[in-house]
Every structure is written in structure tokens, then in C-alpha cells.
C-alpha positions as semicolon CSV with decimal commas, in nm:
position;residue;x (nm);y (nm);z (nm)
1;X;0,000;0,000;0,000
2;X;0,271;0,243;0,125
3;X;0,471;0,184;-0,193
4;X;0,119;0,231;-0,413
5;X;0,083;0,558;-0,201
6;X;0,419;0,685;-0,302
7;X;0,410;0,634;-0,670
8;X;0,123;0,817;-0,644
9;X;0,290;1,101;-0,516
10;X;0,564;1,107;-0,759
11;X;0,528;1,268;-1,126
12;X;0,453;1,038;-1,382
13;X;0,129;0,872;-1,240
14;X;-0,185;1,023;-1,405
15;X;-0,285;1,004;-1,687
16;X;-0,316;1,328;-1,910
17;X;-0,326;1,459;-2,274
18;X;-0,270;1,755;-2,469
19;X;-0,436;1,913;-2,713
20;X;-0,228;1,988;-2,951
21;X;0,004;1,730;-2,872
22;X;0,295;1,902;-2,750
23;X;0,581;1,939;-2,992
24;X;0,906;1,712;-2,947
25;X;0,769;1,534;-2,667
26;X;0,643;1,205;-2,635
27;X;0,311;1,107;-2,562
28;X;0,380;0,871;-2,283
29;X;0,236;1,021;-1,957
30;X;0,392;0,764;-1,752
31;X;0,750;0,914;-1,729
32;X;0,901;0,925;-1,370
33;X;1,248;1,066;-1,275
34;X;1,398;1,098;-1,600
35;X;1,775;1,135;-1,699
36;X;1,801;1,556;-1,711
37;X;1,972;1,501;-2,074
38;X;1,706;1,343;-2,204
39;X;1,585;1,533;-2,531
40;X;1,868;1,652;-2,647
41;X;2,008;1,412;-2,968
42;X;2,308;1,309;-2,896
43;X;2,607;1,245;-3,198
44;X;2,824;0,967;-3,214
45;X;3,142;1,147;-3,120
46;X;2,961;1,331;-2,839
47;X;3,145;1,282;-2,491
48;X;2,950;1,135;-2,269
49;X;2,782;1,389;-2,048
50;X;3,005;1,435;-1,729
51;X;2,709;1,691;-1,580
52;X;2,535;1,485;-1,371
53;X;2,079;1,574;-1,355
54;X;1,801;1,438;-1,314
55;X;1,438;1,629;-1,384
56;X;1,051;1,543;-1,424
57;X;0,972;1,582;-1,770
58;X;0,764;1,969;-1,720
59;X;0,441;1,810;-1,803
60;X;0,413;1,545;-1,599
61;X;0,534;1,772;-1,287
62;X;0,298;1,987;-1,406
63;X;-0,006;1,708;-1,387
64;X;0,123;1,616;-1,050
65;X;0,107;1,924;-0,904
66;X;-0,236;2,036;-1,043
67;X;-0,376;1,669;-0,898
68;X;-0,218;1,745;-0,535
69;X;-0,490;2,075;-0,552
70;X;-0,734;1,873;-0,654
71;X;-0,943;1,888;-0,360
72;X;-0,849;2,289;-0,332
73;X;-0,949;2,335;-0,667
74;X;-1,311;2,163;-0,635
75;X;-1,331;2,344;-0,310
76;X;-1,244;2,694;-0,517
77;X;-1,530;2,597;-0,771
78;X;-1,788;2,520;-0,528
79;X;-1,693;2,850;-0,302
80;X;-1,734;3,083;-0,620
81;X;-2,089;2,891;-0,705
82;X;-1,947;2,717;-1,026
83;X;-2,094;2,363;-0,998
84;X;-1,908;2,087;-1,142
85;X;-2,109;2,082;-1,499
86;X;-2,072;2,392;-1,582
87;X;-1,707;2,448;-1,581
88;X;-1,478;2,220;-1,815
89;X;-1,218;2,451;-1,998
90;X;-1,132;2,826;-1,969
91;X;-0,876;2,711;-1,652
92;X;-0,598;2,921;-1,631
93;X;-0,255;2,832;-1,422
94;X;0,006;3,076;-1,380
95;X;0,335;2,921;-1,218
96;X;0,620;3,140;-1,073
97;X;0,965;2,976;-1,174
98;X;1,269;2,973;-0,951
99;X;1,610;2,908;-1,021
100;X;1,921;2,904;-0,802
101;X;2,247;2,814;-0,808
102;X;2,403;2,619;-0,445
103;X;2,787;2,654;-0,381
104;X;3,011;2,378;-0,254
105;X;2,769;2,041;-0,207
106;X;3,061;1,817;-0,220
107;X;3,005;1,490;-0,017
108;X;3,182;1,536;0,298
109;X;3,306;1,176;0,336
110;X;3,105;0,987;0,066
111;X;3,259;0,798;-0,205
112;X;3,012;0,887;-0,436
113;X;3,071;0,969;-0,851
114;X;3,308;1,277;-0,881
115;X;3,095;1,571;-1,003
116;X;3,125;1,906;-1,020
117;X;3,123;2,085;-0,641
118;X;2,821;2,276;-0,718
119;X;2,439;2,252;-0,794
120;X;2,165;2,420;-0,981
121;X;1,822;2,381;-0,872
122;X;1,511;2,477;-1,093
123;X;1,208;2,436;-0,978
124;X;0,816;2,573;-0,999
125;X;0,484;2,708;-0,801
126;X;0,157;2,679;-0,877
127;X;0,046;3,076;-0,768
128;X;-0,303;3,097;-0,870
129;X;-0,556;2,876;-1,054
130;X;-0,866;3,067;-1,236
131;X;-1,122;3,045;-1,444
132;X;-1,273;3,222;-1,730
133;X;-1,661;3,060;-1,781
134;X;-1,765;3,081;-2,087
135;X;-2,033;3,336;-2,067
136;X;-1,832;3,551;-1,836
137;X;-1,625;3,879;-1,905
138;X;-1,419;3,824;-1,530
139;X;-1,158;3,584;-1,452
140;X;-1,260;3,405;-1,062
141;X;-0,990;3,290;-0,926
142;X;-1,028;2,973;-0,770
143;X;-0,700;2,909;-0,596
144;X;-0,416;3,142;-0,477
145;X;-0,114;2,950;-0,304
146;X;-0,105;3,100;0,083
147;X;0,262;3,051;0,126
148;X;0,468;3,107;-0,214
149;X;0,776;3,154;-0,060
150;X;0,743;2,832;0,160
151;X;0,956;2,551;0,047
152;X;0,647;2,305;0,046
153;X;0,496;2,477;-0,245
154;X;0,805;2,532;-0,453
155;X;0,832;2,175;-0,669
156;X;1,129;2,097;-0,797
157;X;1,169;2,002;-1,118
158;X;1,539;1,956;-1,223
159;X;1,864;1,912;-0,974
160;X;2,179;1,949;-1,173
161;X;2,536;1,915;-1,059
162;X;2,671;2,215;-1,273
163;X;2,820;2,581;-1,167
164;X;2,569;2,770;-1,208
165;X;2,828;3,006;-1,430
166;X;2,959;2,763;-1,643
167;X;2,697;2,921;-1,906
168;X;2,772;2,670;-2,174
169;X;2,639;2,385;-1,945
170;X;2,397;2,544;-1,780
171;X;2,245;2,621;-2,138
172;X;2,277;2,283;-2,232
173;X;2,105;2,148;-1,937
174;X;1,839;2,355;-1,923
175;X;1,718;2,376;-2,311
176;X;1,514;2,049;-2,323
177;X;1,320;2,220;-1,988
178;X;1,260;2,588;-2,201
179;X;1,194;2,342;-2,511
180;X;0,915;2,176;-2,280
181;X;0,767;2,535;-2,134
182;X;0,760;2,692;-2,500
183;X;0,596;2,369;-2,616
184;X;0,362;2,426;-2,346
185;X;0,270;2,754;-2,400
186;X;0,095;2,679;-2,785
187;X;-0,123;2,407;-2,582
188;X;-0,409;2,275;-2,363
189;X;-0,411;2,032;-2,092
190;X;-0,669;1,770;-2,053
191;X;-0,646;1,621;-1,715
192;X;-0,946;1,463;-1,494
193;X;-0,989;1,693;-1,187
194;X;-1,285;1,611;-0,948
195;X;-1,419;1,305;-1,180
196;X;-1,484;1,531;-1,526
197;X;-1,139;1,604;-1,796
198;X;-1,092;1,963;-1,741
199;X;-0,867;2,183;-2,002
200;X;-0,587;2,408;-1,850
201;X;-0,396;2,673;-2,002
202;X;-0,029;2,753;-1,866
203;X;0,132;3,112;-1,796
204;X;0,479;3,076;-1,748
205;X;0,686;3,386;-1,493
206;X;1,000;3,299;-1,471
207;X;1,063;3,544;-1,196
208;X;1,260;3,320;-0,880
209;X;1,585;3,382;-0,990
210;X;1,855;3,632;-0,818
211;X;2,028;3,937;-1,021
212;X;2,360;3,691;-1,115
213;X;2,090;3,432;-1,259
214;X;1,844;3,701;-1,453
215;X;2,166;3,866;-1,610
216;X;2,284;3,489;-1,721
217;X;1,964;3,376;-1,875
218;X;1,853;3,753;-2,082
219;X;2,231;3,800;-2,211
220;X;2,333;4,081;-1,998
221;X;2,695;4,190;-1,887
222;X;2,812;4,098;-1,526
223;X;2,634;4,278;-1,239
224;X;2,964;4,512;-1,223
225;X;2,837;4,643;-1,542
226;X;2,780;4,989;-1,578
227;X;2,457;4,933;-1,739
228;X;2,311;4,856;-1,383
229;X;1,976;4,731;-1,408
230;X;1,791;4,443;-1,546
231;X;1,491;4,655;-1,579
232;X;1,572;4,974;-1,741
233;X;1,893;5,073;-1,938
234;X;2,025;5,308;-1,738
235;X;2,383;5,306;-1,667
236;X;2,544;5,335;-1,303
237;X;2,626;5,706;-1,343
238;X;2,279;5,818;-1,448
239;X;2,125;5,622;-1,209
240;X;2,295;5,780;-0,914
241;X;2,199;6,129;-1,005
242;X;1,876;6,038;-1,086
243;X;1,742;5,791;-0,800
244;X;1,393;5,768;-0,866
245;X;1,276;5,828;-1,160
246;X;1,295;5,533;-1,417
247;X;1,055;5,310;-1,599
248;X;1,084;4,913;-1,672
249;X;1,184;4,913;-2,057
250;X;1,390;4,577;-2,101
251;X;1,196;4,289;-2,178
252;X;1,275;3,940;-2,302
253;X;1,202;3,979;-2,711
254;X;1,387;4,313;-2,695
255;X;1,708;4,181;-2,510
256;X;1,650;3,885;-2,824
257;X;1,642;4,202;-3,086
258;X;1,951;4,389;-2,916
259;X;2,145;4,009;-2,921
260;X;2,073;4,064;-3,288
261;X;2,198;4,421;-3,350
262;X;2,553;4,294;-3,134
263;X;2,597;3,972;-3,369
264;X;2,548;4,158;-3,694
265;X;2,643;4,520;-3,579
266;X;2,415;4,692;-3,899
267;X;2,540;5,024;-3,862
268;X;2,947;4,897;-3,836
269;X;2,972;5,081;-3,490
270;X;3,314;5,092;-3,319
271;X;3,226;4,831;-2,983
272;X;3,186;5,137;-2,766
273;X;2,907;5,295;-2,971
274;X;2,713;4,906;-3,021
275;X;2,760;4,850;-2,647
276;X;2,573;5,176;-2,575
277;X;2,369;5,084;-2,856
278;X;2,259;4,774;-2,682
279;X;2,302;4,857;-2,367
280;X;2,476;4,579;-2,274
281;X;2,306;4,271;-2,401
282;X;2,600;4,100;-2,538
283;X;2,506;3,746;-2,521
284;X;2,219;3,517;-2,654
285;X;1,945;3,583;-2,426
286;X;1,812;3,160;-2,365
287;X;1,527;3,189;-2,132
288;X;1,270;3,394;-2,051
289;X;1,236;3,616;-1,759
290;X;0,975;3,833;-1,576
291;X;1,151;4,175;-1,523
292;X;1,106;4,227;-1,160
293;X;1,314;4,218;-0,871
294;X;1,450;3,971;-0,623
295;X;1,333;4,048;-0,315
296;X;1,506;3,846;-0,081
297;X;1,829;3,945;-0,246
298;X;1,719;4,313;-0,236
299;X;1,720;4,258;0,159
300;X;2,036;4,138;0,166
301;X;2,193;4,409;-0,102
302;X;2,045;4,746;0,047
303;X;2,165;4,547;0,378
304;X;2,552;4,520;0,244
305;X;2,488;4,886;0,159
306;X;2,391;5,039;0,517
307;X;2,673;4,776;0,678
308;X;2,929;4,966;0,495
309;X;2,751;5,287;0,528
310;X;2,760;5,255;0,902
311;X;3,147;5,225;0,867
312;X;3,192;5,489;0,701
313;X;3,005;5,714;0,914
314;X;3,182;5,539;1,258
315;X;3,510;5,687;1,085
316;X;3,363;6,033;0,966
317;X;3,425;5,948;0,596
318;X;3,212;6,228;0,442
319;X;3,512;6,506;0,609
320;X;3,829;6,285;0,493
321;X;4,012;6,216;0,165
322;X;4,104;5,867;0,059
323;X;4,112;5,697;0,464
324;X;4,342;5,401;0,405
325;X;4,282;5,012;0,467
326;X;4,395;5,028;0,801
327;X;4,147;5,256;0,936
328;X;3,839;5,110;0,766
329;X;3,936;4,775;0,938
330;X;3,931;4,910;1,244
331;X;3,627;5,093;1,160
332;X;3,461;4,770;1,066
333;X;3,624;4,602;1,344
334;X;3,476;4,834;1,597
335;X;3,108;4,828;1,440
336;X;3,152;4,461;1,470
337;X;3,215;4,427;1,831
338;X;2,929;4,680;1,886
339;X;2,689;4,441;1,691
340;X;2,799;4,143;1,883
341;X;2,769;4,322;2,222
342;X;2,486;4,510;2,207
343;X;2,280;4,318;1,961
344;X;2,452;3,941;1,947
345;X;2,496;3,966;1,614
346;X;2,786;3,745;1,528
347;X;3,007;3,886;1,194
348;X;2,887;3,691;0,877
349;X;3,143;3,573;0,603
350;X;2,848;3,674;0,353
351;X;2,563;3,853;0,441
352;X;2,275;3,634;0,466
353;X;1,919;3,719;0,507
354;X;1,868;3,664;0,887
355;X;2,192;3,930;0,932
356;X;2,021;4,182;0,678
357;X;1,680;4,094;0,899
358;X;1,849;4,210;1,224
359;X;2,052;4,453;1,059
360;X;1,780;4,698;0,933
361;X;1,621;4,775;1,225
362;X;1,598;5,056;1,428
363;X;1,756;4,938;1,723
364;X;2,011;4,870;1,536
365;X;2,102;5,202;1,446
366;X;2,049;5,341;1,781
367;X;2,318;5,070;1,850
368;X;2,545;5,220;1,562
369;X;2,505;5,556;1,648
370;X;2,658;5,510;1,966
371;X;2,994;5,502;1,761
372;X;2,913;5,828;1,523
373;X;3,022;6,095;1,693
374;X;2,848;6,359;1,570
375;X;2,498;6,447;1,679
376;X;2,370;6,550;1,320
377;X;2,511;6,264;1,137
378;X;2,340;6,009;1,380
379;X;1,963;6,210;1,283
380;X;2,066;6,168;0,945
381;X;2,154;5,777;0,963
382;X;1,819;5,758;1,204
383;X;1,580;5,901;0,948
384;X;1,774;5,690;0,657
385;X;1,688;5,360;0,835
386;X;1,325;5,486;0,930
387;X;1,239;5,544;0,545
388;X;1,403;5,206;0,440
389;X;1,185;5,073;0,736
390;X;0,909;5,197;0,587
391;X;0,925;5,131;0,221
392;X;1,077;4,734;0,302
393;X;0,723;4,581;0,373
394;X;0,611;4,726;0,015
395;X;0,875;4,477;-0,147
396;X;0,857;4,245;0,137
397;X;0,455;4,154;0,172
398;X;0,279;3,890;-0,007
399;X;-0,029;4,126;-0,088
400;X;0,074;4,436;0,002
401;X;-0,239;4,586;-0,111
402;X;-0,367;4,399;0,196
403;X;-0,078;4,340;0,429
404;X;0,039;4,741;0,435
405;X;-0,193;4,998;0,253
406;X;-0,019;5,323;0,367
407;X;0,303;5,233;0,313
408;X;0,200;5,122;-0,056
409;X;0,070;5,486;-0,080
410;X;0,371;5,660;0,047
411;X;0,617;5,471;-0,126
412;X;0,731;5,664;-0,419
413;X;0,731;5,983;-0,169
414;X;0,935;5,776;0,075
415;X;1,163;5,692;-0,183
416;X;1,208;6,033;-0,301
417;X;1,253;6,137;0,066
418;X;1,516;5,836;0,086
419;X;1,730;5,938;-0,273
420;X;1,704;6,304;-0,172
421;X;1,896;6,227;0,169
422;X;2,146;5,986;0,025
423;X;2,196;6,286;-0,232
424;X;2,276;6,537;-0,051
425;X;2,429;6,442;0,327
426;X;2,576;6,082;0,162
427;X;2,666;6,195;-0,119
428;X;3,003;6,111;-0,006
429;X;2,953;5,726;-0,150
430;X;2,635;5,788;-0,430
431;X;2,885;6,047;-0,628
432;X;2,866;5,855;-0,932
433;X;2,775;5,543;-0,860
434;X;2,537;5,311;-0,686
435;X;2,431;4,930;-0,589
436;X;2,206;4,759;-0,838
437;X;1,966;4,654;-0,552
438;X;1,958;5,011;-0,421
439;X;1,863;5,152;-0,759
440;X;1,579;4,896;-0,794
441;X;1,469;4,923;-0,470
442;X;1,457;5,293;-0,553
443;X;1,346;5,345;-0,882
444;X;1,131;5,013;-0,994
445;X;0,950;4,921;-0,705
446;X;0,600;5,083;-0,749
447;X;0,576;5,040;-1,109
448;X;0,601;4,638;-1,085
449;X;0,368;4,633;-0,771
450;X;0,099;4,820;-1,002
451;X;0,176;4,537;-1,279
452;X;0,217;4,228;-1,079
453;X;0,060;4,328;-0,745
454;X;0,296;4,210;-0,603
455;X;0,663;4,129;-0,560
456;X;0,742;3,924;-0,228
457;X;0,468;3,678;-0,338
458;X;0,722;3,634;-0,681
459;X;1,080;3,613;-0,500
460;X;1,287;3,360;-0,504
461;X;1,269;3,295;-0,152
462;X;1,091;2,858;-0,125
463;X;1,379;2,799;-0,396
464;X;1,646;2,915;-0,191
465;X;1,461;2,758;0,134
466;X;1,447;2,394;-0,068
467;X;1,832;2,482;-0,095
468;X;1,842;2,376;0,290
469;X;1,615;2,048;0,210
470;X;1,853;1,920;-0,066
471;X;2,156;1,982;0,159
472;X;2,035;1,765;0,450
473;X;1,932;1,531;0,201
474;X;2,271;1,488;0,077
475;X;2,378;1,461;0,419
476;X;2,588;1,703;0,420
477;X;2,557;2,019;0,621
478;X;2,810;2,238;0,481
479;X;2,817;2,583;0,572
480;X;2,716;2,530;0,949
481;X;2,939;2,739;1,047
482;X;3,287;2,827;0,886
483;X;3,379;3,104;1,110
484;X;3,633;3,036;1,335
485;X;3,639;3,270;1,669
């Protein structure tokens, strides 16, 4: 029974079609953990494929997930007062897709194949389920996952044993996947939900991944790049004079176009004048993305930020020329020990999201201020961290329509508020330049909240909790803790 109850559990047990049939795919629905190179034809002379993976084919995860919200989805259709008869096509999925790449998960004493040190993890969520009757004009919604950022809702759907920058592989690896999804996209699925075939259409949002990922998949440059942001084209310098106000203009088919214009270079520019041209899309964008931002790794960016803000303020920065290394260790040294004492916040090797958590609080910069000497400074650094305090939930809430109104309202003001201040009494550090997060955080926040209502419900957050689940099964618990007193 228990093993009847498993496969039951696992992809590959229900019974599905599509209509079309789905291109390059097979037919067979009963397809269980498959090897991750599957699909792709391989030659004679081809090596064999050193990158360990293993994936569900996309459909049949797909299936399995919509059959665990089975009863939820019966439950949505009675609640909104469409009975069973009535309702046997028009469903609509929309699925958030995460992406993330997991340093250093060698065995710690295992004597397992040798494979590259690091993994890639791609995975899905079912976010909403709705449904379009046929004599309607409005979409009901029938299902809306509570917890997107919990691991137990984010399936996964492909483990690979690659570095997540060895592009080449990654690419490899992942095509047969975006083959799947684009496949997808042209069809219906026919799947028996609550006793009657019901046909579901799927809306792909790639939108889990961090910055590093995004710029890997749309053919940006390196996050150093002075074209800063994956949303707009500004570059680095314009964005620090002008904070706030940008708009979202890159987008997946024109990052393909600008791809184009670099390969063929139509006007024979010198590289300078294509670059700007392009603005920085230099390689073959490969998968699609949702222009947003990462909200879990905005956290822990605009965190790094204030952590090295606070040091330079402890050592008066803004009134000195060039301070040397020596002094900015001992500045960070002393902000440190004033974390640790006052706040127990042990020094991270890499700021994580539980140190940007306790970091951006008030308290702590009541605890920092302790160290600034002058009284001004300390009412500037106090009514920084009280607009970031403000403006985080925005980026931070599930439904922030819901969760926190007035702050939604106040946000672009509170931002303005926020650049204005950095302009003027930091303007020590945003001469010229600025983080990536910071300018996002700044600049694109409101307009994606208007188009996606949301953007902690779309982070990448149950991807990188699932990170934890695939350690400890791998029993291996790197990273417990590396830091040596």
C-alpha cells in the first residue's frame, strides 16, 4: 500500500493529454524521474555527459502538481458557485519559476561519482488557478497559493550538478526544460480533476531567480556592469543622479532584438558605440524572464549597503580624503564588536538574510550611532533607516495591497525622501555610482507592484529555502558554520 501511495505522489502517475500534442515530446504520460539530458540528440562522437541531472519531464510535474490541488481546486469551484457541470475549460494556471544556483555540495566523506562541487536547482509554483466561464467577461480565481515563498509549495523540477556560471552547461542542461515550457505555451491540458477532464492553459513567470541568474539567462553583462539594471537601461552614473525616476523598458524579445543588432552590428559601430547601442546585451538571451526584482536578495543588497555605510560614518568618511585600509578595518572592526555586544549579532562571512533581517532595524542604528560621533550625522543615519523601514514591507509583503496599505501609498514619496537624503548628506559614496539593488529598490519598485501586485509573493525565496532540504538530504551540512572565533 505504502509503496502504491508513493508512486502516487511522484510525477509520472496520471494520466493526461494535450491538445495539440505538445511538440518534441512524447506522448507517454507515464515518465518518472527521468535522466536531465534526455531530449537533447546526442552524436556519435559526443562525450558522454560528465554533468550529472536528473528532472521530471515539465508536463508530468505539471499534472502532478495540479492533482495534489485537486481537492483545493473543487473546493475553489464550489466556493465561487461554479458547480461541477458547468465548468470544463477556460482554466488558467500561472506558475512562478525559480532558479538558483548552491555553492560547494561536495560529499563530505562519501565515495560517491566525482561531479562538479556545485548545484543548480530549478524548480516551480503553482500561484493561482482561475477560471474564465464561458459566458463571463471576469476571470474568478479559484485558488491562490497561501505561502509562495514556503519551500512546500516550490516543486522541484530539475537538480543538476553544474556551476551555475559555467553558461555553456547550464544552457545545455536547461534547453530540453525551455523546449518543454515553449511547447507548453501553444497548448491545452486535458487532465481529470474532481471526476470530469478539465482543459488548463499555462502562464509561465519565470521570476525566482537572483540578479547573477536574470543577467545569465537575458544575455546581460556581469552585475559590475555599468549598465546597472535588469529593468531599465540606465547606466550606473545616471542612475545615481537620478534615484527615482525610471521606468521598466527591457523585456525578453527586446534583449532577443539587441542580441541581434551585437551579432550583426548593422550600422558597423566601433564596440563602444554598439555597447551603448545595446546597452549591454551581449550574449544570446536563452530563457525567458519576468523583469522584476529579487526580493530576498534586495534585503540582503540594500543590507551590504547600510553595513558599509555605518562604517563609514563610525570613521567620519564624508570630512576625509582617501582613509586608508587600516582605518576602515578598524572601523569595521569596531562596528563589529558593537553588533555582537549590544545586539549578538555574530560577523557573517556573507551577508545572509537573517543578518540583513536584524541589521535593518531601528535598534540597530540606535546601536550604531553610539559610535558616530556627531549628533547631526546620527539624525541623518536615524531618518535613513526609518524610510528604508518603511518602504521594506512594500517589497517584502505577499499582498501588500492587503498586508500594508499606507506604506504602498507613500512609497514613491518615501523613496524620493530616501534618494534626496542619500543625495545630498551621503553623497560622499552615491557620487557617481550606486548598488544595483539600491537603484531597484529605488526606482522600480512601485511600477512592478501596479503590474504584478505584487513582488514578495514572486521572489525567489521557497527555492532558496528547498536549498536547505537538498543539503540535509545529501547529508551534508556544509556551511554550518565556517567562522572560526
Amino acid at each position: 500500500t505504502l509503496r502504491a501511495a508513493e508512486k502516487e505522489l511522484l510525477p509520472g502517475f496520471h494520466q493526461f493529454e494535450w491538445q495539440p500534442a505538445l511538440k518534441n515530446v512524447s506522448t507517454s504520460c507515464h515518465v518518472g524521474i527521468i535522466n536531465g539530458l534526455s531530449g537533447w540528440a546526442s552524436s556519435v562522437d559526443d562525450a558522454p555527459a560528465d554533468t550529472i541531472t536528473r528532472r521530471f519531464r515539465y508536463d508530468v510535474a505539471l499534472v502532478s502538481a495540479l492533482k495534489d490541488l485537486e481537492e483545493d481546486i473543487v473546493e475553489g469551484l464550489r466556493e465561487s458557485g461554479m458547480e461541477d457541470s458547468a465548468c470544463t475549460s477556460g482554466f488558467n494556471v500561472m506558475i512562478k519559476e525559480s532558479c538558483d544556483g548552491m555553492g560547494d555540495v561536495s560529499e563530505k566523506h562519501g565515495g560517491g561519482p566525482i561531479v562538479p562541487e556545485k548545484a543548480v536547482r530549478y524548480s516551480f509554483t503553482v500561484m493561482r488557478i482561475s477560471i474564465l466561464a464561458d459566458d463571463e467577461e471576469e476571470e474568478v480565481t479559484i485558488f491562490t497559493e497561501p505561502k509562495p515563498n514556503s519551500e512546500l509549495s516550490c516543486k522541484p523540477l530539475c537538480l543538476m550538478f553544474v556551476d551555475e556560471s559555467d553558461h555553456e552547461t547550464l544552457t545545455a542542461v536547461l534547453s530540453p526544460i525551455i523546449a518543454e515550457r515553449s511547447a507548453m505555451k501553444e497548448s491545452r491540458l486535458i487532465l481529470s480533476i474532481g471526476g470530469l477532464p478539465r482543459s488548463f492553459r499555462f502562464h509561465f513567470r519565470g521570476t525566482g531567480y537572483d540578479e547573477k541568474m536574470v543577467r545569465e539567462m537575458e544575455g546581460l553583462e556581469a552585475s559590475g556592469s555599468t549598465y546597472i539594471c535588469t529593468l531599465c537601461d540606465s547606466t550606473r552614473t545616471e542612475a545615481s543622479q537620478n534615484m527615482v525616476l525610471h521606468s521598466i523598458t527591457r523585456s525578453h524579445d527586446e534583449n532577443l532584438e539587441r542580441y541581434e543588432i551585437w551579432r550583426t552590428n548593422p550600422f558597423s559601430e566601433s564596440v563602444d558605440e554598439l555597447r551603448d547601442r545595446v546597452k549591454g546585451v551581449s550574449a544570446k538571451p536563452f530563457l525567458e524572464t519576468q523583469p522584476t526584482l529579487d526580493a530576498l536578495h534586495c534585503d540582503i543588497g540594500n543590507a551590504t549597503e547600510f553595513y558599509k555605510l555605518f562604517q563609514d560614518e563610525i570613521g567620519e568618511v564624508y570630512q576625509k580624503v582617501n582613509p586608508s585600509r587600516e582605518e576602515r578595518r578598524s572601523w569595521r572592526a569596531a562596528l563589529d564588536k558593537q553588533l555582537r555586544k549590544k545586539l549578538k549579532l555574530k560577523p557573517v562571512m556573507r551577508m545572509n538574510g537573517n543578518y540583513a533581517r536584524k541589521l535593518m532595524t531601528q535598534e540597530a542604528v540606535e546601536v550604531v550611532c553610539e559610535l558616530v560621533p556627531s549628533e547631526e550625522r546620527r539624525e541623518a543615519l536615524r531618518e535613513l533607516m526609518r524610510l528604508y523601514i518603511q518602504m521594506k514591507p512594500v517589497w517584502r509583503a505577499t499582498c501588500p495591497a492587503k498586508e500594508c496599505p499606507d506604506q504602498l501609498c507613500r512609497y514613491s514619496f518615501n523613496s524620493q525622501s530616501f534618494a534626496d537624503l542619500l543625495s545630498s548628506t551621503f553623497k560622499y559614496r552615491y557620487n557617481g555610482k550606486i548598488t544595483n539593488y539600491l537603484h531597484k529598490t529605488l526606482a522600480h519598485v512601485p511600477e512592478i507592484i501596479e503590474r504584478d501586485g505584487s513582488i514578495g509573493a514572486w521572489a525567489s525565496e521557497g527555492n532558496e529555502s528547498a536549498n536547505k532540504l537538498f543539503r540535509r538530504f545529501r547529508k551534508m551540512n556544509a556551511r554550518q558554520s565556517k567562522v572560526f572565533e
